[in-house]
Phi, psi and omega in degrees: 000144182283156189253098147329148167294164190236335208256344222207011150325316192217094171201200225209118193261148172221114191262140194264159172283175199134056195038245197246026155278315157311000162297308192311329208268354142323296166276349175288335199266345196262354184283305208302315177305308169338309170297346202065037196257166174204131191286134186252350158218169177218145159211181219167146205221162168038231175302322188332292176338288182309309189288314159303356179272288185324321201304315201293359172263006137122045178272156154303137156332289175302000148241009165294302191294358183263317173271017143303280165323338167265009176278122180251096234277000175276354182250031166276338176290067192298173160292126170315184187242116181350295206278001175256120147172191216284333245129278175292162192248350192257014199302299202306328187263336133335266192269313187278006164244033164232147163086181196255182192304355175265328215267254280251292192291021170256264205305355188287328176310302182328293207304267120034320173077021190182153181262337166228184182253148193275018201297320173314284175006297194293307208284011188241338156298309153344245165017290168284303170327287186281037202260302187337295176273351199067068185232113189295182185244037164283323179205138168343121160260147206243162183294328150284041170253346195272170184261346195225164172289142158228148184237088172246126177260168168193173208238151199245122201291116172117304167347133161211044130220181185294135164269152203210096166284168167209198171262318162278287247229352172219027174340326190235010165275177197270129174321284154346315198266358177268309167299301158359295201277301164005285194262359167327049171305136187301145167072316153343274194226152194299163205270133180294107191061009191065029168239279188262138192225197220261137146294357149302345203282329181256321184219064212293007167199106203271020177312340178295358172268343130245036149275335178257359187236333179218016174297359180281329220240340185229148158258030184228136148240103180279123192257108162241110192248172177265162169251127201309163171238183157265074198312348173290324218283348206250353192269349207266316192295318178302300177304307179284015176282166193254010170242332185320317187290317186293297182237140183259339203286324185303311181288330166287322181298318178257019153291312163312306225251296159322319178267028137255004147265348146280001155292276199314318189262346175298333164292350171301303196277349195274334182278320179298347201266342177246003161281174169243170165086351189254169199212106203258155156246079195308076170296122184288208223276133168229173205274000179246136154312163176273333173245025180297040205292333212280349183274346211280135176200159173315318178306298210243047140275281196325299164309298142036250192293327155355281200300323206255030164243325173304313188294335190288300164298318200300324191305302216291303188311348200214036185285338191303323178285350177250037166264087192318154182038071173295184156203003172084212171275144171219174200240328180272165162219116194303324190237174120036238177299348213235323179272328165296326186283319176280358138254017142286358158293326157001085149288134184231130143268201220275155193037010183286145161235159193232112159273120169278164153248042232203128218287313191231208196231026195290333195264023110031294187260343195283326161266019158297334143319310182289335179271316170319316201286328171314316175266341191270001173254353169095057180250161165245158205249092171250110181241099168267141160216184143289144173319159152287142209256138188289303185262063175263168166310124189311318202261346186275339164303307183321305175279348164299308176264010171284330179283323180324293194305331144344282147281359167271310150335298169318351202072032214256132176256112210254108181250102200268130205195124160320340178191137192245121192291304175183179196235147214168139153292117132284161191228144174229112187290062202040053153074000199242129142346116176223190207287160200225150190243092186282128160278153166270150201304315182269020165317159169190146198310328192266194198279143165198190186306287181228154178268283174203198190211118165252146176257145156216151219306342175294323206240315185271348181322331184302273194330306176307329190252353158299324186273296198312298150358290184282327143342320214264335137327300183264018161262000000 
């Protein structure tokens, strides 16, 4: 039986682009559920985007894998679009009507500015989402249609930074058509309206779109990247071949074809290596390529998926080493994000009870994974509060009691009381003192000397079952 995650319940996924490399994050996303992990945003760049698409319209591992397979990834490689091209007038009646098929796709390229066109793409992402979602094909789906926050990046020609669809800042543009531009690879496939080319070009692992906007609320951002290759050996193996003098296309072709993987893929490491906060998941070396479309078969989907689930495991069997600067126990706590995490770290089983303490019910949607897994294991949910208050602000009473209703769904047994002795998670263990998250009274969302004080049941048992004891008063 698999070992849950202890560190990575609740965190912000980010899938790197790479063409038809992007099959592995198939089998890494069906390790990661597995695992118990549940992403609360997802982004994505090139392929990346499409596999970030699908999870936020709510696919399964098992439909990940099912519209992979039934996908016939060769017929994205459409006929270019006439009205998109370089320029020249004379290509068709030239080049392209000589030479072999490596000759004719070099110049389509010239002529064209691609060698297909990316439209399939847009209409078969199209499809699945509203296969997904139940969505007729009366309208687009937008990004505020989706179920999880999405993040697509793509690089805008002339530009010089990355466009950024979102859930928030593009609610009503199209998913499909964000992803597209998205996955739009240079020379590959034409550039989208003479704008937009694959977002790799700028941000081929885009964690920078959460890590600088919502890394306040989690402290984990899961990174799933390729491991770089060597983009020299197949144009230094083409030269020294005994036919290499005779035909260069062989050489140009896979010269072409190298540089648009290291367009795409040379920028993941230089972002992982100057963010903080991200925590990767390396896939090694695989039997497929970023433009291998014409290589793609059940045999090698299946390795595929194989390699990014081996990679997968390997992170979670061993996650305790990737948690940079681990320090064991500690007792201050700076943030947030640093007091939410040790307590969604928490194992809770059949009879454990989690006493909340807490003037309202705000961090509620933030540990909302962790209490569902909490009630589906059989803990019981005890939550002191304060009344709703009459004059708080029309939109924060709404949510205030929209979480109540919330834990009452949940079976949360909720006890609204005037005054709280201090405010603090407890864990009751087989009826035993377990680890308790004390807040400071003058806590505040940004960073400061402390947050709060974890206790813990080994060192703290006197105290811990002393704040229960008055907890237990005032209820």
């Amino acid at each position: 039986m698999k070992q849950n995650t202890r560190y990575f319940k609740n965190c912000l996924g980010v899938f790197q682009g790479g063409g038809c490399k992007a099959l592995s994050f198939v089998g890494a996303y069906k390790e990661s559920v597995e695992r118990g992990v549940f992403f609360s945003r997802v982004a994505g760049t090139s392929a990346g985007s499409v596999i970030a698409a699908l999870i936020s319209a709510g696919a399964t591992p098992e439909d990940l894998e099912q519209i992979v397979l039934k996908t016939n990834f060769n017929s994205f490689k459409h006929i270019p679009d006439p009205k998109i091209k370089s320029g020249g007038d004379n290509w068709e009646s030239g080049i392209l009507s000589w030479g072999t098929a490596k000759h004719r796709s070099i110049a389509c390229f010239m002529k064209n500015l691609g060698i297909f066109s990316s439209i399939k793409i847009e209409e078969w992402i199209e499809n699945e989402l509203r296969a997904l979602l139940e969505i007729d094909d009366s309208q687009k789906v937008t990004f505020s249609n989706l179920n999880i926050p999405l993040h697509v990046v793509a690089t805008e020609i002339g530009g010089t930074k990355p466009v950024v669809w979102s859930s928030e800042t593009t609610p009503d543009a199209s998913v499909a058509y964000a992803v597209r531009c998205s996955c739009t690879i240079p020379v590959y496939f034409q550039p989208v309206d003479l704008k937009y080319v694959d977002g790799g070009i700028v941000s081929n692992l885009p964690s920078f779109v959460l890590n600088n906007n919502y890394s306040g609320s989690f402290e984990k951002i899961l990174c799933f990247t390729f491991e770089p290759g060597n983009p020299l050996i197949d144009i230094k193996a083409n030269e020294s071949s005994p036919d290499s003098s005779r035909d260069h296309s062989t050489s140009i072709e896979n010269y072409l074809k190298n540089l648009i993987t290291a367009t795409i893929d040379g920028s993941a490491y230089i972002q992982t290596e100057l963010q903080k906060n991200l925590h990767v998941v390396e896939i090694g070396r695989l039997p497929l390529g970023t433009v291998d479309f014409d290589k793609i078969n059940q045999a090698s989907m299946q390795e595929m998926f194989d390699a990014g689930a081996k990679a997968t495991e390997r992170f979670f069997s061993s996650e305790i080493t990737n948690i940079p600067g681990n320090r064991g126990l500690k007792s201050i706590l700076a943030t947030e994000p640093e007091a939410l995490n040790h307590i969604v770290r928490e194992e809770i089983s059949q009879g454990d009870e989690v006493v909340f303490s807490l003037k309202s019910t705000r961090y509620v949607y933030k540990i909302f994974p962790s209490l569902l897994h909490w009630r589906m294991s059989g803990a019981k949910l005890i939550f002191l509060t304060h009344p709703v208050r009459n004059d708080l602000q029309s939109e924060k009473r709404q949510h205030e009691l929209f979480r109540r209703l919330v834990l009452k769904g949940l079976g949360a047994n909720i006890v609204e009381v005037n005054s709280l002795p201090f405010e603090a998670v407890l864990f009751r263990k087989k009826g035993l003192a377990g680890t308790t998250i004390v807040f400071d009274e003058d806590r505040t969302d940004n960073k400061g000397a402390s947050f709060g004080v974890r206790y813990d049941k080994t060192y703290d048992s006197f105290a811990i079952n002393s704040m229960y004891f008055e907890l237990s008063n005032h209820a």
